[in-house]
N, C-alpha and C positions, 0 to 999 in steps of 0.2 A: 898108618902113620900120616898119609896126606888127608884121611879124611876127618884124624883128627888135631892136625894144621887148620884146615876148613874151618871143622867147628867151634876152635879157639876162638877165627880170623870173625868168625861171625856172629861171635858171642860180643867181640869188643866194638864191631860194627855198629849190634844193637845198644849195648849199654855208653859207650863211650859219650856220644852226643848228650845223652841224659843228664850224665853224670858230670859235664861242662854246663849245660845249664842251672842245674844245681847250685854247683859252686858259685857259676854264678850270680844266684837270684842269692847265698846267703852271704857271700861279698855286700850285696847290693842292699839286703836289709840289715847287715852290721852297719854300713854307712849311715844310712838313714835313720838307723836307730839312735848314732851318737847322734848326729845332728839334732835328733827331738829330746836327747836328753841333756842337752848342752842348751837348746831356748829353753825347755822345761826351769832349768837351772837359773835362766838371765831371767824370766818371770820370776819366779819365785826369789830370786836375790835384787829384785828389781836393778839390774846390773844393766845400762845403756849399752856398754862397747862387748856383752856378749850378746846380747840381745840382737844388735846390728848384724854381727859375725858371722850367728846362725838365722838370720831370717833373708827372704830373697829378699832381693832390691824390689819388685814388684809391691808386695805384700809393704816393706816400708814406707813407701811412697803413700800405696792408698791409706794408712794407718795416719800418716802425716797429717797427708790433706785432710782424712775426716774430722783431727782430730782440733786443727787452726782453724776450720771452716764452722765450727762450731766457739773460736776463741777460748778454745781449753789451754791449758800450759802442755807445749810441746818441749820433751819428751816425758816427762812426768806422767801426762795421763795415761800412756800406752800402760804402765802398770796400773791403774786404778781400774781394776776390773773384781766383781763379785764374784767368777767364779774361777777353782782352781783348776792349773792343768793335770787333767789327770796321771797317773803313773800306770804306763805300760807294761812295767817287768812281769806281774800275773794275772795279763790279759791272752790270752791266746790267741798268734797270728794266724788269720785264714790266708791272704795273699801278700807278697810283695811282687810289684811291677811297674816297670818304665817302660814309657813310651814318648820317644822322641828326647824333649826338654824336660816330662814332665813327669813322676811315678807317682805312687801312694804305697803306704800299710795299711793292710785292713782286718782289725782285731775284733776279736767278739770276749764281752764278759762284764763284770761289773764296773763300770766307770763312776768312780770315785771323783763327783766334781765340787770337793767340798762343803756339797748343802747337807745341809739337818735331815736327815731323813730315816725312817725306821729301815728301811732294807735298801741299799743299793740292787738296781734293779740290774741283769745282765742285758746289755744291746749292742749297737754295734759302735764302734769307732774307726774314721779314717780318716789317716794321715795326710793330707797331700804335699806336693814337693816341689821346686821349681831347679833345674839345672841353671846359675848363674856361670859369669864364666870362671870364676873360684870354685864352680864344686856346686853340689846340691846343697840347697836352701830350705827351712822349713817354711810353708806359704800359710796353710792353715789347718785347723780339725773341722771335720762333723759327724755329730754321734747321731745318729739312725734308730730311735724308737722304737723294738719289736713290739709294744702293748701291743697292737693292733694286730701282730702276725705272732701270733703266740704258738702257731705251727712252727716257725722259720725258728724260733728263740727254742723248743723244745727241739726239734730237730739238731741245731749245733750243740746244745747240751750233750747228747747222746751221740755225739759223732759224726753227727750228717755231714755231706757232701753240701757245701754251700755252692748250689746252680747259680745263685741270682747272682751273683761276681760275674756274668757273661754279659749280665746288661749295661746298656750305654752308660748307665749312671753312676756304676762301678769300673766306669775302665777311665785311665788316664787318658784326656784332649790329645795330649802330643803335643800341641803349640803352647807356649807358656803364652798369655797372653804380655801386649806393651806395655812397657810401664809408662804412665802416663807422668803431665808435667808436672812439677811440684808448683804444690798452690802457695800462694802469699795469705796474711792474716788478712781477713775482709774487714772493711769498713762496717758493715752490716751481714747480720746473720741468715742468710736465703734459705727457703725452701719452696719447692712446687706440689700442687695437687693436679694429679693430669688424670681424665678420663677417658681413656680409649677404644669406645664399642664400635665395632663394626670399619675400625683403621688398627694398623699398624704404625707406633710413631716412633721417632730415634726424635730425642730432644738434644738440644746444645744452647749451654750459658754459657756467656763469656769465653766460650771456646773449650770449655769443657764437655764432651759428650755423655750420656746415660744409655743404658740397655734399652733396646728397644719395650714399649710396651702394647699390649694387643689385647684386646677386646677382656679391659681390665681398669681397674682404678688404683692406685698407689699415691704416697706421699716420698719425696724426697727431699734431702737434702740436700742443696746446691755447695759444689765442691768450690771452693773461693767463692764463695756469699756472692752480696751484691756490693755494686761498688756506690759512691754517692753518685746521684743526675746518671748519666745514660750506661746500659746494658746491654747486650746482643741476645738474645733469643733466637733460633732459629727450630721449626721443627721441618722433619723430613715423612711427608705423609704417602701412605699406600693403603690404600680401601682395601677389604677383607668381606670375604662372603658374611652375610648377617640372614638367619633363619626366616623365612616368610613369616610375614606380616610384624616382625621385629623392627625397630630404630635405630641407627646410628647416630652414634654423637661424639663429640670431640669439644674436648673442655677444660683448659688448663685455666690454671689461677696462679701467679708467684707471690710470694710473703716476704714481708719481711719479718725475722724471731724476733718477739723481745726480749730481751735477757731476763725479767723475774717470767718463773714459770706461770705465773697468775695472772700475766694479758695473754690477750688473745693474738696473735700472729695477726699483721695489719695488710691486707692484702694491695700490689701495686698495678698490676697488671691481671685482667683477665678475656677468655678469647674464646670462641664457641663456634664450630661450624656442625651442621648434618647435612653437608653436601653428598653427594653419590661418590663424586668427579671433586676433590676437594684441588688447591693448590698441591703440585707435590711437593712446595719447600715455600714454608711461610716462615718469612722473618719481620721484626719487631723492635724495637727500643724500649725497653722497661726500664722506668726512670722513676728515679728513690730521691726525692729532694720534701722541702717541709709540703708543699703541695700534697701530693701522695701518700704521705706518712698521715694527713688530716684526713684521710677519706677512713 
């Protein structure tokens, strides 16, 4: 009798904890499942006040800004997108999990993103999430391409065990990141070309910051454009080992867009170092008046 007390007590030892996580991870992707099929919904009905309801404050803010900084019609253009959200219900969940502020779903199967195409192809898809202080928010998707791993895409066909879910790139930050300020409509359309070999730079307009960039070349576009006559530029630089007998360089240029697609961006400001030892924070006046716009 006690030792089959015992074996009860340590039967429910083992499975009890289990079977709370459980419940709680399918808690946790009910939730999140309404919330993507409740934005899925305000896309698709181009509906503003569901659209807001289910997306984080994060995610609207940068939608905002990208979308005035380019003097599109805010909130209109947030629907004006080519491709559809796809539907999850016969997608097959490999993971639900949160960490911290921030979880995902991560589905694998044909993602149906409304283009023309003779075979929807099967890949991955993931969800991610931002805890606001109402509740989880839908922040964004990114579907993951198996052409190239056509191991990985025949392995979950067949039931495989999806290892790669352990790497950095599939786990939730934990931090949601800040939401940043909301931009006003710019006077002028900005963008930068920056090239950074053999530096690490953080750039900042007008008090808006970008991702750092590292021994790399990129184009962006500046969140609140440029304003008319003077602008703050500032970069924050840190040198970066560079291969023997390689060069380093450092090379931004700002534009202003013109609105028909058919000029050419008029550049205002441009700045060049290949120091070893550069400034670690060079700042600047980019000034947009008819002077400037003539060059």
């Amino acid at each position: 009798m006690i030792q089959r007390f015992f074996g009860i007590l340590l039967a429910l030892m083992v499975s009890w904890p289990g079977g709370v996580v459980a419940q709680e991870q399918g808690a946790l992707r009910t939730e999140l499942e309404k919330v993507y099929h409740e934005w899925r919904g305000a896309m698709l009905n181009r509906n503003v006040q569901a659209w807001q309801n289910s997306t984080s404050r994060y995610r609207q803010v940068q939608t905002h800004n990208m979308i005035v900084s380019q003097r599109q019609p805010y909130p209109e253009a947030v629907f004006a997108v080519p491709l559809r959200p796809p539907d999850i219900v016969k997608l097959k969940l490999l993971e639900v999990e949160a960490v911290g502020d921030t979880a995902h779903l991560v589905y694998f199967g044909r993602i149906d993103l409304g283009i023309e195409v003779d075979e929807v192809p099967e890949n991955l898809l993931v969800l991610r999430y931002i805890k606001d202080p109402a509740g989880w928010r839908f922040d964004t998707s990114r579907m993951v391409n198996l052409q190239g791993a056509l191991d990985v895409r025949s392995s979950l066909k067949e039931g495989g065990k999806p290892t790669f879910l352990d790497e950095p790139e599939f786990t939730p930050p934990g931090k949601a990141p800040p939401v940043p300020a909301v931009c006003k409509v710019p006077q002028f359309v900005g963008a930068f070309q920056i090239e950074s070999i053999g530096y690490e730079t953080r750039v900042k307009v007008n008090g808006f910051d970008y991702p750092p960039v590292k021994d790399v070349a990129i184009n962006q576009l500046i969140i609140g454009g440029l304003n008319k006559d003077e602008n703050d530029l500032e970069l924050a630089i840190v040198p970066t080992e560079v291969p023997p007998g390689e060069e380093r360089s450092l090379e931004i240029s700002v534009m202003v867009v013109q609105g028909n697609a058919e000029q050419k961006p008029v550049p205002v400001y441009r700045w060049r170092t290949t120091e070893a030892v550069p400034p670690p924070v060079k700042k600047a006046s980019v000034w947009v008046n008819n002077s400037t716009l003539k060059k």
